[in-house]
N, C-alpha and C positions, 0 to 999 in steps of 0.2 A: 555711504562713505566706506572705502577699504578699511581692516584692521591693521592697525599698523605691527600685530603682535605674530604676526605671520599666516595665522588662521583662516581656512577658508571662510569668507562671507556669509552667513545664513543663508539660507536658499530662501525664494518669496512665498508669501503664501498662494495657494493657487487660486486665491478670487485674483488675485492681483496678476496672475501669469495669464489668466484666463483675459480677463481684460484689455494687456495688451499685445495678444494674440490676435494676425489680422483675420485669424479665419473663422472665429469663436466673437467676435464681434458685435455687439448687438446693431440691428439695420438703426441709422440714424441717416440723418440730414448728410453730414460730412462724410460717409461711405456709400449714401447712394448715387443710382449712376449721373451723370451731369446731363441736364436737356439739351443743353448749350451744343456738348460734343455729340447725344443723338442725333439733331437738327442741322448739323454740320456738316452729314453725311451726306453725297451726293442722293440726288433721288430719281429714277430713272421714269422716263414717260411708261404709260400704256403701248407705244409705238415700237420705243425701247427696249420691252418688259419683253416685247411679244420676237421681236427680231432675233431676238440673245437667247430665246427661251430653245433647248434640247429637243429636238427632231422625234418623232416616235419612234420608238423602235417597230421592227418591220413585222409585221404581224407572222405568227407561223402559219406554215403551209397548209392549206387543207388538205383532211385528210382524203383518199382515192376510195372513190366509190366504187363497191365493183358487181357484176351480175349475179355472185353463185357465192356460195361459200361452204368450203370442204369441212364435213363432220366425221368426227372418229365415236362408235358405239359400239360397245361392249354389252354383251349378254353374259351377266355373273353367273350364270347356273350352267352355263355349256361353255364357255369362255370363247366365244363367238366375238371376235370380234370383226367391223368390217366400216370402213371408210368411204366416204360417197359423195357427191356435191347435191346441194341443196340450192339450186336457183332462187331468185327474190321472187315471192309471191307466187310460188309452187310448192302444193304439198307433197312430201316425199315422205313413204312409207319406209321401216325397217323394224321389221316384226309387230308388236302392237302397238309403236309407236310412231307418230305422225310430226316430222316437221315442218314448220314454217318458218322461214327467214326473211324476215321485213327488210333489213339493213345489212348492209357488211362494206365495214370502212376498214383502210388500212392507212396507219401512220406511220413516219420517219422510211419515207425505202430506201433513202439515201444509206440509214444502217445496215447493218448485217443481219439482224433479226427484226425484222418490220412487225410493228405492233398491229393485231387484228382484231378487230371488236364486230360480235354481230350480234342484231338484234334477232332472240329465236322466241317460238312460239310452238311446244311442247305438246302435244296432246299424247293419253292415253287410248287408244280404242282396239279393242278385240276385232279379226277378223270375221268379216258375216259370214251368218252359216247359210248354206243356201233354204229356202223354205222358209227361214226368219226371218225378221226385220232387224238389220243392222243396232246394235247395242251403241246410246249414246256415246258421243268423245270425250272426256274428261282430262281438264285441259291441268297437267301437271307441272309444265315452265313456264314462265314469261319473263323473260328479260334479255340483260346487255351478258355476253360472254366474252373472255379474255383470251385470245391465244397465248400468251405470256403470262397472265397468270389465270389460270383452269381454274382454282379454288376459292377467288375471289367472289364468283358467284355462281356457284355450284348449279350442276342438276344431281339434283336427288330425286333415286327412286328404287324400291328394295329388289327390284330383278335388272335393271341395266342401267349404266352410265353413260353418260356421251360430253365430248367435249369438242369448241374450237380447236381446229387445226391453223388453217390459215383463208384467205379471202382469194376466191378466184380472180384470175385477170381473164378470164374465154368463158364464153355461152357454154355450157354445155349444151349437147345434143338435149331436142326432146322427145 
């Protein structure tokens, strides 16, 4: 009931604001949702479901296999450094160490800097001397390298570095 004395109204207590507040509501019968209006809803077949359903998107391109893949190595103690293709499944020497490149894919060439990953395989082995027997290879990398990014998964080794450069598209000579 207003005042009739001018004054504003008491304000309510807050069980009571609470209460009929719709979003503070406790779940009951009369705010739960209606089955009536669930059930009312169209329902579409299997047939329907599968028609209407969104297309796949298109799968991306594979990436380009290629024969050879260009390595950059550095020798830290004489700053040697020298660049060189590495054919799949041919060991290529550069001072005591021995590459093997299993893989070399290249992605996106439609961009401007085409991503190149290859699979290398790293050995350490001394040159033989002649009169001895060749000193075992001692295998120091194994993995996926990044043209894009070098440091992702590093070769370490405390006399030389070497990184992907990019992936050939030509045989090199043998």
């Amino acid at each position: 009931m207003p005042s009739l004395s001018g004054s504003p109204a008491p304000a309510a207590s807050p069980a009571a604001s609470t209460a009929a507040s719709p979003s503070l509501r406790p779940a009951t019968e009369a705010n739960a949702p209606d089955d009536a209006q669930s059930a009312a809803k169209p329902v579409r077949s299997a047939a329907t479901a599968a028609s209407a359903a969104p297309e796949k998107p298109p799968e991306p391109p594979k990436p380009l296999r290629s024969p050879a893949a260009i390595v950059q190595a550095l020798d830290k103690v004489t700053a040697e450094t020298m660049r060189f293709e590495v054919p799949i499944g041919r060991r290529v020497r550069y001072k005591n160490l021995v590459f093997t490149v299993k893989a070399c894919e290249t992605t996106g060439l439609d961009d401007p800097q085409p991503q190149a990953a290859a699979y290398l395989i790293v050995e350490s082995q001394p040159r033989p001397v002649p009169g001895h027997e060749p000193p075992p290879a001692k295998q120091v990398y194994k993995g996926w390298m990044f043209s894009t990014a070098p440091g992702l998964h590093p070769f370490e080794h405390p006399v030389y570095d070497a990184w992907l450069i990019a992936c050939s598209a030509s045989v090199p000579p043998a």
